[in-house]
N, C-alpha and C positions, 0 to 999 in steps of 0.2 A: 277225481275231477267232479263225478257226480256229488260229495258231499260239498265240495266247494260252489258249485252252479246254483244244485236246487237249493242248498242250504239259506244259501244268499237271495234267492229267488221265494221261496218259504217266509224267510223273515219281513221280505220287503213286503208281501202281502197279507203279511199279519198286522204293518205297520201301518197300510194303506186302510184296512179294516176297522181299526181302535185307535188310531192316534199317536201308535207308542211311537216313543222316536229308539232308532237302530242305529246301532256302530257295529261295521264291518271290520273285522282282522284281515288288513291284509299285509304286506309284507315288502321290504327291498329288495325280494327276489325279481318284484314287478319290473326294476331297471336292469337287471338284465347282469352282463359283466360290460359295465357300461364305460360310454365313451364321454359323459359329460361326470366330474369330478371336484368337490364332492358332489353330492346327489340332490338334488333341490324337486319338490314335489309338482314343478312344472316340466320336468325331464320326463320324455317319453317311452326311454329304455332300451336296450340294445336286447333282447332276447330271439335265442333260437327256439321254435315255432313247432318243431320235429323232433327239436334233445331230447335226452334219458330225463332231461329235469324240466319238459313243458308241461309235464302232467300237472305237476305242482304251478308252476310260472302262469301258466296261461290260464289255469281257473282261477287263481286267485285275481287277473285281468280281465277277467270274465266277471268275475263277482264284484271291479269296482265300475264296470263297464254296465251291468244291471242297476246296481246301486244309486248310480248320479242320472241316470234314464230315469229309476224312478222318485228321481226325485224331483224332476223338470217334468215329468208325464203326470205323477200321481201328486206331484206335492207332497210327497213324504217328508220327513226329518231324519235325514240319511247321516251321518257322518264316516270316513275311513278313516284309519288310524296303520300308516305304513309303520310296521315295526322292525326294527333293525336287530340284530341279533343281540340274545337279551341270556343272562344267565343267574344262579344261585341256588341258593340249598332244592334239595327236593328235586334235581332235574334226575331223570333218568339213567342212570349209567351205561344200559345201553343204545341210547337212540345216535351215536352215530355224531353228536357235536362235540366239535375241538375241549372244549374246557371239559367237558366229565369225561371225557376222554384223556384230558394232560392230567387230569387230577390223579383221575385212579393210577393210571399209569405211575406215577409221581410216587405217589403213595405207597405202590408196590414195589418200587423198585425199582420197573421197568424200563425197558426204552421209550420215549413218547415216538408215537407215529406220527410223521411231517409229509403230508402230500406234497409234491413238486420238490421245489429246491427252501419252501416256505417261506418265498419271499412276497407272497400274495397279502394281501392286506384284510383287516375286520377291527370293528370297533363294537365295543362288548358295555351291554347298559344290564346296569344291577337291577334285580325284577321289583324291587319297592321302587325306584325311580319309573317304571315302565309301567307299572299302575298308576302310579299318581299323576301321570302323561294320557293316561287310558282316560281317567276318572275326569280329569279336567273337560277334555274332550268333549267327554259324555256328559256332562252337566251343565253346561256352558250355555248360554241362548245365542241366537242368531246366527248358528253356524252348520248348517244345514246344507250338504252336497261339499262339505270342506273335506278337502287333503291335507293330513300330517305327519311328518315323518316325527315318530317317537325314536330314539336311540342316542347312545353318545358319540358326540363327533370327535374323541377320543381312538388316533388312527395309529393301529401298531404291525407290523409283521408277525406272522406265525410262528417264526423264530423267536422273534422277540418274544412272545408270547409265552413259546415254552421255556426261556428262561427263568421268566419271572415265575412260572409256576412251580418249576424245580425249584428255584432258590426260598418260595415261601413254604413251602413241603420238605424242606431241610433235607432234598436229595440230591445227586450228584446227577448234571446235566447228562443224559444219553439220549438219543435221536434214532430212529431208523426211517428212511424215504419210503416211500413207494408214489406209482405215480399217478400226476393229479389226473383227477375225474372230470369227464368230460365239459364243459361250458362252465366249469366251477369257476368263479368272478375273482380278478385278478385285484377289484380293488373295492373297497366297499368303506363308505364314512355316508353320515347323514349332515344334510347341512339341516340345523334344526331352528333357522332363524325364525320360521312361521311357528313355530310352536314357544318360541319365546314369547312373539308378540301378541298373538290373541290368545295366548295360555300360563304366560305369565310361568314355564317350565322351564327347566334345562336338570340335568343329571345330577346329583350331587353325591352319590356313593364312588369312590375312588376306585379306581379299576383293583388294586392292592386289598382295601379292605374288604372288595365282594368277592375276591379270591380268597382270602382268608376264613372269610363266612362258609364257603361254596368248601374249600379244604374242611373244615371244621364237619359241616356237616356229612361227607363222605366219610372221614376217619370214625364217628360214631354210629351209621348205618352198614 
């Protein structure tokens, strides 16, 4: 929470100082497990304020809630960039996300692990599309206190999900449950119309070949 607050708070006063202009990473955890579907970056977000996941939820609401303050107060050149769950080579193995998670699992042999009954939804943006969404963003003029959600509104099930990564890992589908984690979002797509029109973006790596990518790189690390 504090790296998110002051962090956010740090920049914006570096910005007010020299000129620079700042983009903020925030995130679709902002809407919560939400009741407006898809997600449009005028939606205000269904989050609990108390859950095991406000730590994360509420600074990064904190940090676009500083953010557009200073930029109506100080005049800064603020921008956010809501990211939607984003994946490909080089991710972590252990941190805990579906995909390096179905991978290895995949790859091993093993069963993938499915929270719930996996019928929960996510829509998955290859990380060279979520840079060149970042980068537009951030070099763009006149958009200053803007909100956009970057992601692909490419929406699948978690089942659905581990099949396709079993079948492009050349392994035989196995599943084991366990059960879902608390406030975890029943349904998550970005509607990324605003980032069409003054970014001139949308996605263009296929959900299939950043899998492929994402396998590839796991099997040689």
């Amino acid at each position: 929470m504090a790296v998110n607050a002051l962090g956010t708070m740090q920049a914006c006063e570096l910005a007010r100082r020299t000129g620079a202009r700042v983009v903020v990473a925030s995130t679709s955890e902002c809407y919560g497990d939400p009741l407006e579907h898809p997600q449009r970056e005028t939606y205000w977000g269904n989050v609990n304020p108390l859950g095991a996941r406000a730590c994360y939820d509420e600074s990064k609401r904190y940090a676009e809630a500083y953010l557009t303050s200073a930029v109506r107060v100080n005049a800064i050149d603020g921008r956010l960039v809501r990211i939607f769950n984003t994946y490909g080579p080089r991710l972590r193995p252990g941190d805990g996300r579906v995909i390096p998670n179905f991978c290895l699992s995949a790859l091993k042999g093993e069963a993938l692990t499915i929270f719930g009954n996996g019928g929960q939804t996510r829509s998955f943006c290859y990380v060279d599309d979520l840079i060149e969404g970042i980068y537009r963003l951030a070099t763009r003029p006149g958009l200053a206190g803007q909100v956009v959600n970057i992601g692909n509104p490419d929406e699948l099930t978690i089942r659905e999900l581990a099949q396709i990564v079993s079948e492009l890992a050349g392994a035989e589908l196995r599943t084991r449950n366990r059960p879902l984690p608390a406030d975890d979002p029943t349904r998550r797509r970005p509607d990324i119309a605003l980032a069409r029109a003054l970014l001139d973006w949308e996605p263009r790596v296929s959900l299939r070949d950043g899998l492929l990518a994402t396998l590839a790189y796991f099997r040689e690390s």
